[in-house]
NUTI-18952 format. One record per residue: residue in one letter; x, y, z of N, C-alpha, C in turn. Coordinates in steps of 0.001 Angstrom, whole numbers. Layout:
// NUTI-18952
 aa     n.u     n.v     n.w    ca.u    ca.v    ca.w     c.u     c.v     c.w
  a       X       Y       Z       X       Y       Z       X       Y       Z
...
// end
This chain:
// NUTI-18952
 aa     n.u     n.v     n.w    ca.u    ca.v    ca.w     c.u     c.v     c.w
  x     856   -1186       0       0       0       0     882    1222       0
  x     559    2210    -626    1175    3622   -1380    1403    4903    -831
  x    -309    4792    -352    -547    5809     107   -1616    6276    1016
  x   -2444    7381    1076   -3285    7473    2146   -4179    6593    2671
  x   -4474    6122    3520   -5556    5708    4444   -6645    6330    5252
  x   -7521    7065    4963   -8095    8256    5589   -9877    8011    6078
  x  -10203    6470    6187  -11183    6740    6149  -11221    5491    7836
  x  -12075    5340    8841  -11665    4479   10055  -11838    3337    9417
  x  -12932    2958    8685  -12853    1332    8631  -11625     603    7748
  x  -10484    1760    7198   -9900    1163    6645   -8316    1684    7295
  x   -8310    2476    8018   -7098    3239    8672   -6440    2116   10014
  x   -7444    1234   10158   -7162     356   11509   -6722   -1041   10986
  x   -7288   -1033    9605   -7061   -2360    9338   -5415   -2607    8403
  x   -4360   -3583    9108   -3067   -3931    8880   -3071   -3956    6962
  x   -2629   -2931    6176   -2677   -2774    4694   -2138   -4799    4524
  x   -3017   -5142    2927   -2660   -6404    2731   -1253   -6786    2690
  x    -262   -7412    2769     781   -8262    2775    1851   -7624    3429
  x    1319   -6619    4883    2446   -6239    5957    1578   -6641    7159
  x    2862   -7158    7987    2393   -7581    9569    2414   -6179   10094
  x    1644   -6561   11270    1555   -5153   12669    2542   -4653   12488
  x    3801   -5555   12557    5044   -5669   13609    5650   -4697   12429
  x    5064   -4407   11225    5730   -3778    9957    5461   -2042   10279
  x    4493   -1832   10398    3483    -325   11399    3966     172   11600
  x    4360    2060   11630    4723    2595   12589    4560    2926   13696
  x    5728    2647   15024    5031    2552   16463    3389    3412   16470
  x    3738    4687   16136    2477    5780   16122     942    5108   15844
  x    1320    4410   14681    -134    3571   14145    -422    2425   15170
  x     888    1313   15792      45     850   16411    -659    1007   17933
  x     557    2320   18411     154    2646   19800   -1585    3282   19340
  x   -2023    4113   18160   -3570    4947   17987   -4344    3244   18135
  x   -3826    2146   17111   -4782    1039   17365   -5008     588   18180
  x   -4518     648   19377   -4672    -258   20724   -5182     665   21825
  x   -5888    2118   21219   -6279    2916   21913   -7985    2439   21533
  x   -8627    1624   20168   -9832    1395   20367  -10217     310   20963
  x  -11356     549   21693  -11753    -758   22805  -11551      56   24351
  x  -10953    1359   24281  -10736    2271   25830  -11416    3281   25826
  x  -11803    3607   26323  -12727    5111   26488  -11894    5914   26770
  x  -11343    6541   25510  -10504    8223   25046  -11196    9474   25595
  x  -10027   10067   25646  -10613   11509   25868  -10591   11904   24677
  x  -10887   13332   24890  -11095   14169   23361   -9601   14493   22632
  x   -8549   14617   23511   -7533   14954   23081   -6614   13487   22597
  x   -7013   12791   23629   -6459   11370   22877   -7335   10664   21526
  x   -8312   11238   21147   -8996   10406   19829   -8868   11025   18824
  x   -8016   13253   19078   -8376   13549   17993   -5966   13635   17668
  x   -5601   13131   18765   -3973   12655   18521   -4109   11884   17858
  x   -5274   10706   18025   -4861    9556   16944   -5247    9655   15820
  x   -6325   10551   15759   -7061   10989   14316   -5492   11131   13125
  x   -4787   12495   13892   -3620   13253   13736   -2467   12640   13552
  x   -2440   11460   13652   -1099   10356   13696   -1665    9032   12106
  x    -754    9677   11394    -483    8913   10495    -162    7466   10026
  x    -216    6864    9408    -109    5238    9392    1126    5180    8439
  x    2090    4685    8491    3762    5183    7972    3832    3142    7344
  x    3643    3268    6006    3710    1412    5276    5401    1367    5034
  x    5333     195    4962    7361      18    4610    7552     293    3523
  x    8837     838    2834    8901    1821    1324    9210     485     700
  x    8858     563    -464    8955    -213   -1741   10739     -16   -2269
  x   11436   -1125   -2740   12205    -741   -3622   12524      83   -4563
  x   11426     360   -5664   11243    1290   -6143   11235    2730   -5935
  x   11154    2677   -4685   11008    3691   -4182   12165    4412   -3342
  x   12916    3514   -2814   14374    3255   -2120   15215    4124   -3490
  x   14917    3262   -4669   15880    4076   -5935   15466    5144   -6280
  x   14172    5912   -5962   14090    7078   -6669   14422    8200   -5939
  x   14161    8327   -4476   15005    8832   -3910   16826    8874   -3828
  x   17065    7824   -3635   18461    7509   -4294   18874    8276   -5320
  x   17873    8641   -6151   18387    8919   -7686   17722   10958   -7451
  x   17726   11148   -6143   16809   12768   -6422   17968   13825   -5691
  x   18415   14689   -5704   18816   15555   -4808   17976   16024   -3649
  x   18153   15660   -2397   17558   15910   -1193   18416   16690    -604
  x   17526   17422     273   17187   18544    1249   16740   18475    2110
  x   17088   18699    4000   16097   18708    4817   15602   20404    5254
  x   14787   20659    5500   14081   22031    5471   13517   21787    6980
  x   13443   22723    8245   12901   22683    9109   12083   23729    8738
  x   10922   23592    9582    9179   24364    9650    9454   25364   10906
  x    8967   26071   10676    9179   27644   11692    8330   26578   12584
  x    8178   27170   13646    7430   26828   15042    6083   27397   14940
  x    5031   26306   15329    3468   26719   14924    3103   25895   16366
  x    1917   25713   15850     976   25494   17295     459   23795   16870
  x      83   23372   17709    -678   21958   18204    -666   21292   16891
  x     -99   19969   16071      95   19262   14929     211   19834   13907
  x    1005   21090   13674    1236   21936   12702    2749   21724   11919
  x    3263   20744   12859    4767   20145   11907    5751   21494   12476
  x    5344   22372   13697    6329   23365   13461    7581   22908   14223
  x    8863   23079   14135   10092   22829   14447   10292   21326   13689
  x    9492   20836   13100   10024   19202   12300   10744   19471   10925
  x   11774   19125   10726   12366   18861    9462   12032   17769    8519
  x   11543   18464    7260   10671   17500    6339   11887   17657    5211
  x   12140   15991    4404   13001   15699    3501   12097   16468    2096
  x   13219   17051    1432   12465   17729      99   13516   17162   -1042
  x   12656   16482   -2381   13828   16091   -2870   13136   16538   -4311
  x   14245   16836   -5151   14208   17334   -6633   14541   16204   -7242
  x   14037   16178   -8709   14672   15506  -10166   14205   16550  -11329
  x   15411   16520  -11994   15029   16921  -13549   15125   18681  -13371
  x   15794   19026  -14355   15888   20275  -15091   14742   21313  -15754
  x   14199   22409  -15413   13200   23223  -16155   12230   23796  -15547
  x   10956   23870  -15958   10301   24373  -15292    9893   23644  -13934
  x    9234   24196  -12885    9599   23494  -11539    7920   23460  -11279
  x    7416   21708  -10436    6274   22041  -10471    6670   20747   -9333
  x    5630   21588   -7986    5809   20465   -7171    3924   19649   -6414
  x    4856   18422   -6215    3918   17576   -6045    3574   16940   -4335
  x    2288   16638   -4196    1917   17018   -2932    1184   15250   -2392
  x    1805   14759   -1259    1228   13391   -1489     222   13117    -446
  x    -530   12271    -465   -1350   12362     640   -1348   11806    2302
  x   -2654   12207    2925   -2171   10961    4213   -1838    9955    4105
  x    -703    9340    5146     353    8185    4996     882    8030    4143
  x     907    9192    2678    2101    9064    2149    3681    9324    2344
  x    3682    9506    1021    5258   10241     609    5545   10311    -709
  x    6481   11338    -530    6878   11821   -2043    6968   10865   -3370
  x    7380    9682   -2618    7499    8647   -3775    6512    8237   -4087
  x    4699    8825   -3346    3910    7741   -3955    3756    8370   -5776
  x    4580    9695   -6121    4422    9792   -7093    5527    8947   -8426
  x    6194    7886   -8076    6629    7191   -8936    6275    7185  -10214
  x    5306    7035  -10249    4815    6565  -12130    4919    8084  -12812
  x    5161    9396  -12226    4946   10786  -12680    5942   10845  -13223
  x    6776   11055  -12235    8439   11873  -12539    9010   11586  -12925
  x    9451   10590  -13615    9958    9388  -15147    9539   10788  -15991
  x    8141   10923  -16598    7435   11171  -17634    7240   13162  -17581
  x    7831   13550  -16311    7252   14525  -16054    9095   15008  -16218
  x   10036   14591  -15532   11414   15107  -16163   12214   14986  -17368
  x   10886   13929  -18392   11289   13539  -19406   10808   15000  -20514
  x    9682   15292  -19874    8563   16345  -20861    9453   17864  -20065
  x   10489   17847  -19694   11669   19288  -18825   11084   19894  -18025
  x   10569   19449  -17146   10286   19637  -15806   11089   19491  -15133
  x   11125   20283  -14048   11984   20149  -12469   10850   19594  -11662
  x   11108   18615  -11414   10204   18005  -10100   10325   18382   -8679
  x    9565   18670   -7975    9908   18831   -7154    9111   18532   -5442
  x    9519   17251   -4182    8422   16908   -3552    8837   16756   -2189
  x    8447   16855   -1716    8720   16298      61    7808   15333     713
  x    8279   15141    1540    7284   14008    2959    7097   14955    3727
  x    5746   15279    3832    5517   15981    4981    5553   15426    6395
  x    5705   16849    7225    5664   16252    8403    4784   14413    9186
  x    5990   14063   10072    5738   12656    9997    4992   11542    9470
  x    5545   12092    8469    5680   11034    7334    6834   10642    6709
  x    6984    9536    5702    8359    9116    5118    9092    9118    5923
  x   10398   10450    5029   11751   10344    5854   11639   12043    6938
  x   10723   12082    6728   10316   13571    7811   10235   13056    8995
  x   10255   13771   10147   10503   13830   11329    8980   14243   11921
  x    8999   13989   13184    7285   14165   13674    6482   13201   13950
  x    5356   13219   14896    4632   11765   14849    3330   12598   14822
  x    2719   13407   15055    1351   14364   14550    1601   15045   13383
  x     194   15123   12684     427   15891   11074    -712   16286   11234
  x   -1088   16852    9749   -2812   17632    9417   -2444   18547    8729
  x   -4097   18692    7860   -4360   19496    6788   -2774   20762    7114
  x   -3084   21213    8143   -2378   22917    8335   -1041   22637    8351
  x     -90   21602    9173     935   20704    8736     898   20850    7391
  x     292   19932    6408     872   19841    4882     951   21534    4435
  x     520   21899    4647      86   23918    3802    1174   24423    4641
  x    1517   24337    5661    2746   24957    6058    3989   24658    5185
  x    3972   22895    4447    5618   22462    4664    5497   23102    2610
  x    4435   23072    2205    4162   24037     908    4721   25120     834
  x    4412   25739    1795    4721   27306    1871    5838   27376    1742
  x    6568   26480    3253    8042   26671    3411    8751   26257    1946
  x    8391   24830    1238    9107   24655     -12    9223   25551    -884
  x    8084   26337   -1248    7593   27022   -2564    8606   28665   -1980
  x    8850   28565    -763    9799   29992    -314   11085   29889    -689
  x   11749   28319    -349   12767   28170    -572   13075   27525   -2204
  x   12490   26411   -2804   12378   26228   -4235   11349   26227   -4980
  x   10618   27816   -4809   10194   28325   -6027   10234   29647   -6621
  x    9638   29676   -7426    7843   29778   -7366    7974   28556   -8770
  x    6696   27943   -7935    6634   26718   -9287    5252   27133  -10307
  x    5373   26481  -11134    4549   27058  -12961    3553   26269  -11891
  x    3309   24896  -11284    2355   24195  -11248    2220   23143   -9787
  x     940   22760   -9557     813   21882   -8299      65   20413   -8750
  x     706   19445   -8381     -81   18227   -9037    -585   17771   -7515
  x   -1373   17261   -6449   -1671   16468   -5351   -2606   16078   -5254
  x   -2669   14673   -4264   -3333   13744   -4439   -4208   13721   -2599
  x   -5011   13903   -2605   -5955   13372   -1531   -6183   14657    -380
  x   -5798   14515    1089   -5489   15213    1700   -4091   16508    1170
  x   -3321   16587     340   -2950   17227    -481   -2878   17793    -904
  x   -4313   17978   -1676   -5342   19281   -2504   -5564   19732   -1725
  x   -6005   19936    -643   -7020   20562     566   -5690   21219     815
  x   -4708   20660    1445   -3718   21703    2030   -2790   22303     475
  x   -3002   21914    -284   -2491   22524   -1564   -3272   24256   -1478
  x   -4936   23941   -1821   -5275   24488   -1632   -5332   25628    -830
  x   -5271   25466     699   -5287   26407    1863   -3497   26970    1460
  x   -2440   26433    1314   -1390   27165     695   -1569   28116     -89
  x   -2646   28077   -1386   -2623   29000   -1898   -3047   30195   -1536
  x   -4555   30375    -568   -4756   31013      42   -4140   31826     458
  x   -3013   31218    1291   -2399   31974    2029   -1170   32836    1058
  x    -949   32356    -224     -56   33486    -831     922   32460   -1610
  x     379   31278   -1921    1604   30623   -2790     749   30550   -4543
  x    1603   31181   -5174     882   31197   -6477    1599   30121   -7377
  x     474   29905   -8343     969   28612   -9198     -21   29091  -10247
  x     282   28879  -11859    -348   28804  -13018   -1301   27414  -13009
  x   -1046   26508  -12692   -1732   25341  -13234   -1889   24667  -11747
  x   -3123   23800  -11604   -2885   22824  -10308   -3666   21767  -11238
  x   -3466   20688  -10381   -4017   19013  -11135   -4373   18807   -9201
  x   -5804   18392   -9138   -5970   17619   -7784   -6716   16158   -8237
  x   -5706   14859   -7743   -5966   13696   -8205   -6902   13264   -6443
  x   -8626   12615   -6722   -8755   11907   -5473   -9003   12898   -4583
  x   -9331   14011   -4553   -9235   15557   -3841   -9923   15305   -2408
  x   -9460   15419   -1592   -9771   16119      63   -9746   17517      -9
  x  -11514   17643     -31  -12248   18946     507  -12301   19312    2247
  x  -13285   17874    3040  -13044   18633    4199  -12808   17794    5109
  x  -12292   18357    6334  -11931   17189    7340  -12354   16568    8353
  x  -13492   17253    8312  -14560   17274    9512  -15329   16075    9135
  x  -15917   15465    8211  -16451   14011    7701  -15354   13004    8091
  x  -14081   13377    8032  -13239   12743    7943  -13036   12009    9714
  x  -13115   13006   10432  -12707   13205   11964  -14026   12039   12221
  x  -15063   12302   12275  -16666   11953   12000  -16423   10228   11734
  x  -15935   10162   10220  -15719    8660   10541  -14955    7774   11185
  x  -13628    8541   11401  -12496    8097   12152  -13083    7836   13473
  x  -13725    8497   14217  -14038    8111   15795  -15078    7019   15590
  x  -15996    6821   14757  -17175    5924   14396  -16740    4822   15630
  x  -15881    3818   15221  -15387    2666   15912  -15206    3312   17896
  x  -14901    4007   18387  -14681    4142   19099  -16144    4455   20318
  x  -17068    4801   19512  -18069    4672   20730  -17761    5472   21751
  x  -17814    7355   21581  -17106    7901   22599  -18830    8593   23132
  x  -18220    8711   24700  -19460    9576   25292  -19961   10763   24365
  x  -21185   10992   24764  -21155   12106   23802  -20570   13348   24368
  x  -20288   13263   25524  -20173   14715   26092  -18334   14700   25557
  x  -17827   13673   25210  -16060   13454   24522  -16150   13751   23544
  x  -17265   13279   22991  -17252   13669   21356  -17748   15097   21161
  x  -18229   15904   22228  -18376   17450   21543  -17135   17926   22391
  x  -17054   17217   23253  -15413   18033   23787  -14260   17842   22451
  x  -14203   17024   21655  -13549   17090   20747  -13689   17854   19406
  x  -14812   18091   19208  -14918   19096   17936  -14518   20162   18397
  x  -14952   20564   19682  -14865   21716   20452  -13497   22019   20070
  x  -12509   20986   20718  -11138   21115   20777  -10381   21451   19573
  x  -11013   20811   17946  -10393   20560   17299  -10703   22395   16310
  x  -11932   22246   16438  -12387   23604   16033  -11359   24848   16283
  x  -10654   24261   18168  -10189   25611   18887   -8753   25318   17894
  x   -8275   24566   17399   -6668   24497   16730   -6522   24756   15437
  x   -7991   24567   14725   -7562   24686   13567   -9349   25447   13103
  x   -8803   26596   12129   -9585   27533   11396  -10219   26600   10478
  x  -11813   27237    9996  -12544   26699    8606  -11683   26461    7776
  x  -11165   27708    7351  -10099   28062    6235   -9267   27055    6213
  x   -8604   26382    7186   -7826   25787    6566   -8045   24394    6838
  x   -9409   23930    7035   -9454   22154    6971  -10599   22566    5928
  x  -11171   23360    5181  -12619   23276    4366  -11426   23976    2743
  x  -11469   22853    1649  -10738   23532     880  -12046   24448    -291
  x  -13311   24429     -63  -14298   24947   -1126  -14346   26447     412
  x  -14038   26460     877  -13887   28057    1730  -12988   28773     986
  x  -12124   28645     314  -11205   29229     201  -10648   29052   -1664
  x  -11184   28048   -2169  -11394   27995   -4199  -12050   29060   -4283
  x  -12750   29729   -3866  -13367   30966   -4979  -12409   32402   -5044
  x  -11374   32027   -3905  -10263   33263   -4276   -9331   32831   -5363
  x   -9542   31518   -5579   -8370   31285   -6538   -8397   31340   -7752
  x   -9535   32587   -8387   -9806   32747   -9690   -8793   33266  -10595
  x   -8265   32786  -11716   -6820   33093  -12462   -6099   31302  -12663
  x   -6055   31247  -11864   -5202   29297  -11686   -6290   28141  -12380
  x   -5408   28062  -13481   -6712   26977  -13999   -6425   25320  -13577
  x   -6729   24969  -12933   -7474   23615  -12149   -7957   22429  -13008
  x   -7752   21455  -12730   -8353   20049  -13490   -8277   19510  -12077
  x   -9668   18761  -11312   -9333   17731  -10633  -10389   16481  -11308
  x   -9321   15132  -11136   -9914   13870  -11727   -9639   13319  -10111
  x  -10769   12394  -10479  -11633   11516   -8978  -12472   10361   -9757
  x  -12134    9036   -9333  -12652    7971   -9529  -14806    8467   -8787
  x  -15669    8143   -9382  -16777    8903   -9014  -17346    7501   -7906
  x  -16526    6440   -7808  -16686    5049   -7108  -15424    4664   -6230
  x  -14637    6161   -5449  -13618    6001   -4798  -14376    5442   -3623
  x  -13720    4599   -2978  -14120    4377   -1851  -13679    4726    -572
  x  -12529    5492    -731  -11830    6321     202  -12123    7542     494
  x  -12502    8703    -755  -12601    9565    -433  -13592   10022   -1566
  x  -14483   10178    -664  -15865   10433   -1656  -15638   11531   -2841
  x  -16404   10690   -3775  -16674   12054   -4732  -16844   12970   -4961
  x  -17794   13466   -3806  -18307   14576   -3744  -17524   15938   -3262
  x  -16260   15189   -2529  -15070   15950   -2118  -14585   16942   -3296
  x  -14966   16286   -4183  -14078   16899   -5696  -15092   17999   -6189
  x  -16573   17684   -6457  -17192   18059   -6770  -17635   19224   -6256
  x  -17412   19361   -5052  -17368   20867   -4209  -16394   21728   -4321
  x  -15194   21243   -4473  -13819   22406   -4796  -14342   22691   -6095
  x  -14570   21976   -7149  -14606   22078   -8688  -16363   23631   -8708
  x  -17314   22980   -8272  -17572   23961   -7786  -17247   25401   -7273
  x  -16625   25372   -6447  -16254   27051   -5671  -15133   27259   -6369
  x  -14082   27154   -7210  -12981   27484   -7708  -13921   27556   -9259
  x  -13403   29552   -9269  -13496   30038  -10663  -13248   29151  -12110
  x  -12067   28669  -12022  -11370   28055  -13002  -11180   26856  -12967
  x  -12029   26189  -12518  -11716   24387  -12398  -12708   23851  -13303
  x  -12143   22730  -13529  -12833   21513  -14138  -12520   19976  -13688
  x  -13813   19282  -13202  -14114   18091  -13290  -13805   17025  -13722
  x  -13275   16359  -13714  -12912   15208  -15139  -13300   13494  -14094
  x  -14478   13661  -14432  -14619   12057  -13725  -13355   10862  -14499
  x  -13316    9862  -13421  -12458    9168  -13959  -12395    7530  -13388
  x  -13694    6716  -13929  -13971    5747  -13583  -12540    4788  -13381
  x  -12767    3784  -12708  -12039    2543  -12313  -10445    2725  -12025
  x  -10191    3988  -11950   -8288    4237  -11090   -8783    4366   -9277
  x   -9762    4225   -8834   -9834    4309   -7229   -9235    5205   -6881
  x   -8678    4970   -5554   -8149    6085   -4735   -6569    5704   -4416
  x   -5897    5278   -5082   -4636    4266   -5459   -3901    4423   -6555
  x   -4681    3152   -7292   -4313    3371   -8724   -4382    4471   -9379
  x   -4896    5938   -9256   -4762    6955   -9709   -3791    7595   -9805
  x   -2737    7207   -9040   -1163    7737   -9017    -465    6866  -10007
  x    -868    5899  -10623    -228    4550  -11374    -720    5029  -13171
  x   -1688    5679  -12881   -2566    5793  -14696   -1750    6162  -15845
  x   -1726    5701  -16720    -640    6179  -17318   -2209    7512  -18171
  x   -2835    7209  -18250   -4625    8027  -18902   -3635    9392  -17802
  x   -4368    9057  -16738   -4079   10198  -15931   -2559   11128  -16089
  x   -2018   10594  -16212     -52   11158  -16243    -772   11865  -17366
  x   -1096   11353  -18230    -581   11950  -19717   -1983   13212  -19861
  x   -3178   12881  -18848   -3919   14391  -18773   -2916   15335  -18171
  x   -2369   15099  -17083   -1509   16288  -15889    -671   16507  -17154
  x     501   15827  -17669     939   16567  -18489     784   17824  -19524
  x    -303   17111  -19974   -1223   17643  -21131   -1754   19051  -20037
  x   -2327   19213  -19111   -2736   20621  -18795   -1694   20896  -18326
  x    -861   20666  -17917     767   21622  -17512    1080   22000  -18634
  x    1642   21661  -19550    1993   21823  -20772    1128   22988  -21215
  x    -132   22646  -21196    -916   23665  -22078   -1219   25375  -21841
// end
């Protein structure tokens, strides 16, 4: 498994052909927290704690093969990645367009791209966000990823373009907001908001109710609309022309996620995209060769 896990009935369950014992501590200390009656701050840590899969070979060489960078994050507040140093790594010569991976990813889940994307003279360019990959940290979130954006796009850019996949877009998104400009974005699988997300994640846990409004409460107090709702904040981004493609039968991250940014953003377009899931959409060679095709264009 590649990449994000974002939904509870599937965030708990051991990805097919790795043991527990494969897990990062983080994932399995959040799993052995259901079956206990959490507080609000312990259900929405585990929400916040990422599921870290063992890297692929493939993946071992492409890093191998990238110029890396570690970049530390100014100091922020409560799972914001601030003081963590996140690995940033380049390939390829030209125009510079960086790519954004989702929960429990990493930079490499874009493998099948950056072959095709430093071939067409692009500068690639990607990191692991906070704790994740080879980044440092064991809490992350939406405001985490849009921070470690910012910080990249300060230090290697300004890029022509943004390609990201899942949780990604959403903090792609809230980056821009905040002042990172880009000509072109591609959102593959798009995470709009996080609050459905939080919603299903506790499902399994069976918390009092008076825990479970102590926790929105809580989560509300750390983090702004703006930056977990990415259709709050698409209708400033009129000028940036947008393509997001979404399997309309993802089972990870609903459709409708897409269909609301594509909505509130001036300049977007839709592109349903039956049978790539919420996975295989990083693998398409259909898909590569659309992102190309609107970067390019």
């Amino acid at each position: 498994m590649e990449d994000t896990v974002l939904q509870a009935k599937t965030y708990y369950t051991c990805p097919p052909g790795h043991a527990e014992e494969q897990m990062s501590p983080g994932w399995r200390a959040s799993r052995r927290l259901l079956g206990k009656q959490m507080t609000a701050r312990e259900a929405l840590e585990a929400f916040l704690t990422p599921p870290k899969f063992p890297e692929l070979s493939r993946e071992t060489e492409l890093r191998a093969n990238s110029i890396s960078t570690r970049i530390r994050l100014r100091d922020a507040g409560f799972a914001r990645g601030g003081g963590e140093e996140i690995e940033v790594y380049s390939w390829g010569e030209g125009r510079p367009v960086l790519l954004v991976h989702g929960w429990g990813g990493r930079a490499t889940n874009f493998a099948a791209f950056i072959g095709p994307m430093t071939a067409a003279g692009l500068n690639v360019v990607a990191f692991d966000a906070p704790a994740h990959g080879q980044s440092s940290g064991t809490l992350s979130s939406g405001p985490a990823f849009a921070s470690a954006i910012e910080t990249v796009e300060s230090q290697k850019g300004p890029f022509h373009a943004i390609v990201a996949h899942s949780l990604g877009a959403l903090a792609s998104t809230c980056a821009q907001g905040n002042g990172v400009r880009v000509e072109k974005v591609v959102y593959l699988g798009a995470c709009c908001w996080v609050e459905p997300l939080l919603t299903d994640f506790i499902a399994p846990f069976h918390l009092a109710d008076e825990v479970r409004q102590e926790l929105f409460r809580f989560s509300a107090g750390q983090f702004g609309s703006e930056e977990i709702s990415a259709d709050a904040v698409a209708p400033r981004l009129d000028g940036t022309a947008a393509i997001l493609m979404h399997d309309p039968s993802d089972a990870e991250m609903p459709y409708d996620h897409s269909v609301a940014i594509a909505t509130a953003w001036p300049d977007a377009v839709l592109i349903p995209t039956p049978g790539v899931g919420h996975r295989r959409i990083l693998r398409s060679r259909d898909i590569i060769t659309r992102t190309l095709d609107h970067i390019a264009g």
